[in-house]
C-alpha positions in Angstrom: 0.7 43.1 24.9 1.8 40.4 26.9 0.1 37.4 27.4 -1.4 36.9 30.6 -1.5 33.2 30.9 1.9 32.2 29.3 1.5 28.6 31.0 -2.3 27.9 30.5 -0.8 27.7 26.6 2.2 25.9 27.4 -0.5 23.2 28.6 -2.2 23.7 25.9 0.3 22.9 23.2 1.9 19.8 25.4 -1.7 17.8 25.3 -2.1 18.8 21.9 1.3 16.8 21.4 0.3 13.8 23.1 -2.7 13.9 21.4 -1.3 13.6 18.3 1.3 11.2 19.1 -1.7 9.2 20.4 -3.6 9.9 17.2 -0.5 8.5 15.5 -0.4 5.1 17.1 -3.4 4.4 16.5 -2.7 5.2 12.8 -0.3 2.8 12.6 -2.4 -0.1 12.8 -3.7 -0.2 10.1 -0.5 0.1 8.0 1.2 -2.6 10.4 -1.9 -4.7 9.3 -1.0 -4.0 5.7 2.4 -4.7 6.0 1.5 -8.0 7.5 -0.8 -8.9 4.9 1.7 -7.9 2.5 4.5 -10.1 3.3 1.8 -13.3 3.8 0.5 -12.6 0.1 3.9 -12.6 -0.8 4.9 -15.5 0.3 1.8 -17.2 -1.2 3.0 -15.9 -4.1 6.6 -17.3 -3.8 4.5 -20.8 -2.9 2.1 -20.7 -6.3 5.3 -20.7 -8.4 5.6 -24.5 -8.7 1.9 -24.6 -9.7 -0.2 -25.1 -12.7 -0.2 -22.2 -15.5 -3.9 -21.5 -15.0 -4.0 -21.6 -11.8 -1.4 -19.4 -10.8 -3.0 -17.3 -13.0 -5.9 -16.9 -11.5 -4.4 -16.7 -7.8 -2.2 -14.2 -9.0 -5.2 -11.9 -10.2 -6.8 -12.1 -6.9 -3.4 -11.8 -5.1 -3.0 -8.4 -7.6 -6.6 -7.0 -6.3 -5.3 -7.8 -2.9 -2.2 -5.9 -3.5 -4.3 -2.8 -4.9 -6.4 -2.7 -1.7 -3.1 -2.4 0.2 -1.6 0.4 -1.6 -5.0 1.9 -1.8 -5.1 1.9 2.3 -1.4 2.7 2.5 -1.6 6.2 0.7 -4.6 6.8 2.5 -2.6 6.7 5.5 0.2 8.5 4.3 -1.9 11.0 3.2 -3.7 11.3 6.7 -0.1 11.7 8.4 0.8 14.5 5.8 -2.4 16.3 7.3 -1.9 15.6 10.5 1.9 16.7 10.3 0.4 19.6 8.3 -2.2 20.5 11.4 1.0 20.5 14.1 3.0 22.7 11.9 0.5 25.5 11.3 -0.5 25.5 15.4 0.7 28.3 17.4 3.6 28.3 19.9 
């Protein structure tokens, strides 16, 4: 049986895309906020070297909890795209 309103889907699928494109972008600010905090943590790193032993240490634990939030939030978001790429597969055309 045909489908009776072959362009009322056409519409439907086409702001389904931009939603998800605009789902998307929003997604990625948190990971361009990780990525940002990343590379200033590593560079604090790079500027701890000349330091004391114990203190170095120390920074460096705190620096390592810092880095485990990131990764933490960064397969979070991976995982959320795998759904979401997951979701616009399994649509109909």
């Amino acid at each position: 049986m045909d489908n009776p309103f072959p362009n009322h889907q056409k519409k439907q699928s086409s702001c389904f895309i931009i939603k998800l494109k605009k789902e998307m972008q929003v997604q990625n600010l948190p990971l361009v906020g990780c990525i940002i905090l990343g590379k200033a943590c590593l560079n604090r790193m790079k500027k701890l070297s000349n330091g004391l032993e114990n203190q170095q240490n120390k920074r460096m634990q705190m620096r390592s909890i810092t880095w485990e939030l990131l990764i933490g939030m960064v397969q979070a978001y991976l995982n959320q795209m795998k759904k979401l790429s997951n979701g616009s597969e399994n649509q109909p055309n």
